[in-house]
C-alpha positions in Angstrom: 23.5 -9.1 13.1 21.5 -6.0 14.3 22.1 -3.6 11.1 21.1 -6.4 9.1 17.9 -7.0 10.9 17.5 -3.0 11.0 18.2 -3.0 6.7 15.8 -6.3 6.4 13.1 -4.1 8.5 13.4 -1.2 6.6 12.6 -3.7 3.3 10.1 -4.6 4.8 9.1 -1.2 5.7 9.4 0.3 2.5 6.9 -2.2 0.9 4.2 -1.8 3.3 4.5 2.8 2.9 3.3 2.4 -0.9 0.7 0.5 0.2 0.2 3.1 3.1 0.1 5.7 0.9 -2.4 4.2 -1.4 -4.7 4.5 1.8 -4.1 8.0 2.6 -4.6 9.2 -0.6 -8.1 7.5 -1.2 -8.6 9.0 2.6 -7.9 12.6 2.0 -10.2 12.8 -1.0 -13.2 10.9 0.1 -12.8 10.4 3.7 -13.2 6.8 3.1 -11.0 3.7 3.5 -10.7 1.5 0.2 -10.4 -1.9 1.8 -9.9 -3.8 -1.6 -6.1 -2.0 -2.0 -4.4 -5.3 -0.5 -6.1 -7.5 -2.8 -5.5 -5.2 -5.7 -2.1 -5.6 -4.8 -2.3 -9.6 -4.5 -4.0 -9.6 -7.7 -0.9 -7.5 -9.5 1.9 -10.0 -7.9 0.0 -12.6 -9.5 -0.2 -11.4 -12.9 3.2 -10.1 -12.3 4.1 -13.6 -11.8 2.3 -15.3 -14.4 4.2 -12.8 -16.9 7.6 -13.5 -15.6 7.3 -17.0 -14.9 4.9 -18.2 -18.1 5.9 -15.8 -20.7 9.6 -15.2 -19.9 9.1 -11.4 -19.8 11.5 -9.7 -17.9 10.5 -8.0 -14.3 10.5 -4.3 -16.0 7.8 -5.9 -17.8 6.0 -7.3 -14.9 6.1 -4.3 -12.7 5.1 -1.9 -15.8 2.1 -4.3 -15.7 1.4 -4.6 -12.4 1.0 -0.8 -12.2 -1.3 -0.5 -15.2 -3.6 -3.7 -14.0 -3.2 -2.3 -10.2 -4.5 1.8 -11.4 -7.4 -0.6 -13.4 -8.4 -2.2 -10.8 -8.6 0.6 -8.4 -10.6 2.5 -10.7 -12.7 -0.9 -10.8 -13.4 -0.6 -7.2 -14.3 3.2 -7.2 -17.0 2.4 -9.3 -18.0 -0.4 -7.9 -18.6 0.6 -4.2 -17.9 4.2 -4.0 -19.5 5.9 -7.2 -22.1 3.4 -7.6 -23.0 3.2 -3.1 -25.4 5.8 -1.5 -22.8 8.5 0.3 -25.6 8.9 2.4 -24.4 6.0 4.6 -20.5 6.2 5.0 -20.2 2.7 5.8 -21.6 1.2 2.7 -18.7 2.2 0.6 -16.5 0.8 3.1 -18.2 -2.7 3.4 -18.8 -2.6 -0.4 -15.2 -2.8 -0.8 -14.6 -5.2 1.5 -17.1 -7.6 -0.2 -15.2 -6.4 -3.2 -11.7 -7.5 -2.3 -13.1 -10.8 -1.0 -14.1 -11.4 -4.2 -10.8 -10.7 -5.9 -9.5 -13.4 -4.0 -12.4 -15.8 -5.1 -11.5 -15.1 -8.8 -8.1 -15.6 -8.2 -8.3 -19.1 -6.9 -10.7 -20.4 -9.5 -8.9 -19.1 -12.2 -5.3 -19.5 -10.9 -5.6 -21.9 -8.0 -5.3 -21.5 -4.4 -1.0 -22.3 -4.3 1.6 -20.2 -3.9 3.3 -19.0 -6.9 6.8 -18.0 -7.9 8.1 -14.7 -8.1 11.7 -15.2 -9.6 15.0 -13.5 -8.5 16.2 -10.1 -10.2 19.6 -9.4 -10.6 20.4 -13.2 -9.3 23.9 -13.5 -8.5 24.5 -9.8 -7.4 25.1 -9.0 -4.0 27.1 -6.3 -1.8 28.5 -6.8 1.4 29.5 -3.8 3.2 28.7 -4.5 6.9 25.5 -6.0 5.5 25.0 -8.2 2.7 22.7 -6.5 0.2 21.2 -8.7 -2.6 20.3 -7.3 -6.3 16.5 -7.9 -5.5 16.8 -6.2 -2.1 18.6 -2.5 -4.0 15.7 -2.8 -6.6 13.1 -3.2 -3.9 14.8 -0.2 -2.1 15.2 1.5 -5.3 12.3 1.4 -6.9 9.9 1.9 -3.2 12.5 4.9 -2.9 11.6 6.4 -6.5 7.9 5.9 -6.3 7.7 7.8 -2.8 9.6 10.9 -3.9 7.8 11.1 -7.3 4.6 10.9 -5.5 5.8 13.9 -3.3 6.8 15.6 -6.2 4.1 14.9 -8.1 1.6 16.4 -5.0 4.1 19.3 -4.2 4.8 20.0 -7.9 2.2 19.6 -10.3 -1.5 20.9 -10.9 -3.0 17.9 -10.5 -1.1 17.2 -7.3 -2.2 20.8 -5.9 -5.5 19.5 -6.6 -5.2 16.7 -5.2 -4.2 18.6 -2.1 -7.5 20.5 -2.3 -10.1 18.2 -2.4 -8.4 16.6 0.5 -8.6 19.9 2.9 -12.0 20.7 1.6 -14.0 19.1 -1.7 -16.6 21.3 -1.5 -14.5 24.9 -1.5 -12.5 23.2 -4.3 -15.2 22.0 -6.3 -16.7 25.9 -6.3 -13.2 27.0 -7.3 -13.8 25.3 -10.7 -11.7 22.2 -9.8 -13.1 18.7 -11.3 -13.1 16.9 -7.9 -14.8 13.7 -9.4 -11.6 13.7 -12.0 -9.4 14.0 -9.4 -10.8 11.3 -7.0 -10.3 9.0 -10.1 -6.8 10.4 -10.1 -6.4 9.6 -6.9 -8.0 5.9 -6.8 -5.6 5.1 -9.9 -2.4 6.2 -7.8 -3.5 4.4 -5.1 -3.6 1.3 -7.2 -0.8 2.0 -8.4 1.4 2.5 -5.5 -0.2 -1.3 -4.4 0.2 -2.9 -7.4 4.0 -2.4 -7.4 3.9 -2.7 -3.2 2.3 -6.5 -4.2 4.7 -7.6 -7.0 7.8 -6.1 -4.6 6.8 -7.8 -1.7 6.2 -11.1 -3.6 9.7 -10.0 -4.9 10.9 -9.9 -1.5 9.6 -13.3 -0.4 9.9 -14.9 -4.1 6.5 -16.0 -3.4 3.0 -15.1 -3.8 -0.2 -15.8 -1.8 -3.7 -15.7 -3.4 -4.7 -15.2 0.0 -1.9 -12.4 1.6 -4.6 -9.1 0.0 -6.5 -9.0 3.6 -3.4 -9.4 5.5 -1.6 -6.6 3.5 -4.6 -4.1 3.6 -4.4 -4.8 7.5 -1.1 -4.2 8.0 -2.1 -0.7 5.7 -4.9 0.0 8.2 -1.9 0.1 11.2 0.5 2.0 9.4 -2.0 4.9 8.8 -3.5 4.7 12.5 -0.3 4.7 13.6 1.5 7.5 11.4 -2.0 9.7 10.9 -5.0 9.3 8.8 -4.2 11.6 5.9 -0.6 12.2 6.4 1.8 10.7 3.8 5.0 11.9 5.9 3.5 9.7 8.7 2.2 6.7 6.9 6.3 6.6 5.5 7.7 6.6 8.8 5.3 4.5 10.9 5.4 1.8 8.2 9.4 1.5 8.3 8.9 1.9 12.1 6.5 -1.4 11.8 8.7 -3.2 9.5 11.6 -2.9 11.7 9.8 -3.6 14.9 8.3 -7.0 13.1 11.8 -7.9 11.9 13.5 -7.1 15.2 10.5 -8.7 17.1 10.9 -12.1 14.4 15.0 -12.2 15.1 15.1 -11.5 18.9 12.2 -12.9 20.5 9.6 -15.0 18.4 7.4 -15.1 14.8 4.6 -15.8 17.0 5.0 -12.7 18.9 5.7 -10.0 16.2 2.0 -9.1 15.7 1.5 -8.7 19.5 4.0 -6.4 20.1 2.7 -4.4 16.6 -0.5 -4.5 18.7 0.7 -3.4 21.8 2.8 0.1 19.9 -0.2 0.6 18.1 -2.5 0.8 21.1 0.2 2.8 23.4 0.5 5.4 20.4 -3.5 5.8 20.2 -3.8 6.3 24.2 -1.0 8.5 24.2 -1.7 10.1 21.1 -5.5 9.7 19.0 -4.9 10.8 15.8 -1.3 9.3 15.5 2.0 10.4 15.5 1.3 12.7 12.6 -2.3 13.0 12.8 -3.4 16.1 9.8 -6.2 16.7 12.4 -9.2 15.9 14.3 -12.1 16.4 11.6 -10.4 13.4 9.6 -10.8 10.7 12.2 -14.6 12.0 13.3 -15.7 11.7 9.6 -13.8 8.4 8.2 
């Protein structure tokens, strides 16, 4: 019973660090938080949906789509209410895409209603027990939240683009004089982060083989903890405090109650930020003063 709570939390888990991660990034190169990522994500499980569901399309289909739509989106919002808002006032940007995901979810109910829709099964009929039962859906979840996360490693570790990346999240300015093109990578960087939630929205519909027009705020807030709790700015820490939280909120769900599982979040998050202000893997102090 326990290590299959523990495997269910780390599903969990797993969905919530690309969304996560999408947040960090857009944090290390503008110092801002993009609160539109969790309806960006909404928006992709729908469409995801609708293409699975309506057109018969298989999921590699949907989830190919839900990335592009999720990268075009994200791109949307960069121009929206960080290109287009004075960076004279840091909050602007900030509320802009707030306003901007609220909207997202208003277009989403008029044109596709306010229910839940399906997300069908993948890989129905497979499933591995060996000490836990392990359905086909669950190892593509696993899988494919696995691959993304080490290419995206990789991809920063590895690659020009990923080194420059890097840069403009230590200092914009220095890199910018160094010849870098920082507003080409902060487009970069806002189209991984959509990205990494597009494919974290059609998974976790995936997961519950349903999807909420109205889950995008709850997702971006559940983002918001996982990066407070693991560091602003630090992917290692955004990957382990959001498999921390997903197995806390499973564990919390099994042995004690569903109506508790978001107090005792609460109560780790706050005990971490006494104990420790810029979270358990906090990049460093100049982060939190400027977000």
């Amino acid at each position: 019973m326990l290590t299959q709570q523990l495997f269910n939390g780390l599903l969990l888990g797993a969905t919530y660090s690309l969304v996560a991660l999408g947040f960090n990034l857009v944090v290390g190169a503008m110092d801002r938080l993009n609160f539109a990522l969790g309806e960006t994500g909404m928006v992709c499980a729908i469409v995801g949906s609708i293409v699975m569901v309506d057109t018969t399309l298989p999921f590699g289909v949907a989830f190919a789509v839900a990335l592009v739509l999720g990268g075009l989106l994200s791109v949307l919002v960069y121009v929206v209410s960080f290109k287009l808002v004075n960076s004279a006032y840091p909050t602007a940007s900030i509320l802009s895409s707030l306003g901007v995901g609220v909207l997202m979810t208003a277009l989403v109910t008029k044109f596709f209603g306010s229910d839940q829709r399906v997300v069908p099964d993948v890989l129905a009929g497979v499933q591995w027990t060996v000490g836990i039962t392990i359905t086909g859906a669950q190892l593509v979840i696993l899988g494919l939240s696995l691959v993304m996360t080490v290419a995206l490693y990789v991809f920063l570790e590895k690659t020009m683009w990923g080194t420059a990346i890097r840069g403009v999240s230590d200092d914009a300015q220095m890199t910018g004089l160094m010849g870098v093109p920082v507003q080409k990578v902060i487009l970069l960087t806002f189209t991984l982060a959509g990205m990494l939630a597009g494919a974290a929205g059609l998974l976790t519909g995936l997961a519950y083989h349903t999807v909420s027009p109205f889950q995008g705020f709850s997702t971006t807030l559940v983002a918001l903890i996982v990066i407070v709790l693991g560091g602003l700015g630090s992917v290692t820490g955004g990957v382990i405090a959001a498999l921390a939280i997903g197995i806390v909120e499973t564990l919390s769900v099994a042995y004690l109650s569903a109506t508790l599982r978001d107090l005792v979040v609460y109560v780790l998050v706050a005990v971490v930020l006494i104990t420790r202000p810029q979270g358990l893997f906090g990049r460093n102090a100049g982060v939190l003063e400027r977000v």
